[in-house]
LUMTORBA-7704 format. One line per field, with one value per residue (C-alpha): residue number from 1; x, y, z; residue in one letter. Coordinates in steps of 0.5 Angstrom, whole numbers, padded with zeros to 4 digits, always signed. Example, Ala and Ser with C-alpha at 12.3 -4.5 7.8 and 13.67 -1.06 7.14 Angstrom:
// LUMTORBA-7704
seq = c(1:2);
xx = c(+0025:+0027);
yy = c(-0009:-0002);
zz = c(+0016:+0014);
type = c(a:s);
***
This chain:
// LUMTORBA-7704
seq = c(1:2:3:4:5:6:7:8:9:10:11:12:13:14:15:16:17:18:19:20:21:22:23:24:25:26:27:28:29:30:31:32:33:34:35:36:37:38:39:40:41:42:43:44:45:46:47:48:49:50:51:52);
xx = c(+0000:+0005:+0008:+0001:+0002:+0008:+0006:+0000:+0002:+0008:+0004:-0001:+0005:+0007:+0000:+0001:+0006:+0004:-0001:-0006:-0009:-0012:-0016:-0022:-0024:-0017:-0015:-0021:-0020:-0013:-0015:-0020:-0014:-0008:-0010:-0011:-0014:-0020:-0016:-0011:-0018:-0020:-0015:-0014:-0020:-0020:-0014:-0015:-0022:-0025:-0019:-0023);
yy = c(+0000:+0005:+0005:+0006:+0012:+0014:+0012:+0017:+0022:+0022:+0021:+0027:+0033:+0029:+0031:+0038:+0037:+0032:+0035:+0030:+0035:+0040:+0034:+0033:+0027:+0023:+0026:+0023:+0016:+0016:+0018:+0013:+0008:+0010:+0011:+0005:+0009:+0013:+0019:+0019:+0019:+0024:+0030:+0028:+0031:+0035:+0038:+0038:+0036:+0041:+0046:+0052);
zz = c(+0000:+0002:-0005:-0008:-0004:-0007:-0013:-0014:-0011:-0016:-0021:-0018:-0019:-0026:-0029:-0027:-0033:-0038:-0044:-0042:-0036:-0042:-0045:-0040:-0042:-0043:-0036:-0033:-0036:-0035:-0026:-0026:-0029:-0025:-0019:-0015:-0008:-0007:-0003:-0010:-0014:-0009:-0010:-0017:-0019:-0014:-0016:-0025:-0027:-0022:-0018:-0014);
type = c(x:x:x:x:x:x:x:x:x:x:x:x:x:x:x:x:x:x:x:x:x:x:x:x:x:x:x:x:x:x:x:x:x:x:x:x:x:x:x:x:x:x:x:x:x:x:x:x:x:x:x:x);
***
């Protein structure tokens, strides 16, 4: 689990970075493959589908 942990929370701050974030779509279907834990699922919406 606990690399689970790192591996999303890498992958959180590389999305920031990666083309991927500007296509809404392909993003969502990227998270909700890649992201293995509901806290990751949680904060990658929250952070790049739907930032304040």
């Amino acid at each position: 689990m606990d690399f689970q942990i790192q591996w999303e929370a890498d992958l959180l701050d590389n999305l920031k970075y990666m083309d991927i974030k500007n296509d809404k779509e392909k993003l969502v279907n990227y998270i909700n493959e890649n992201f293995k834990t509901a806290t990751g699922k949680e904060i990658a919406y929250r952070e790049l589908i739907n930032p304040l």
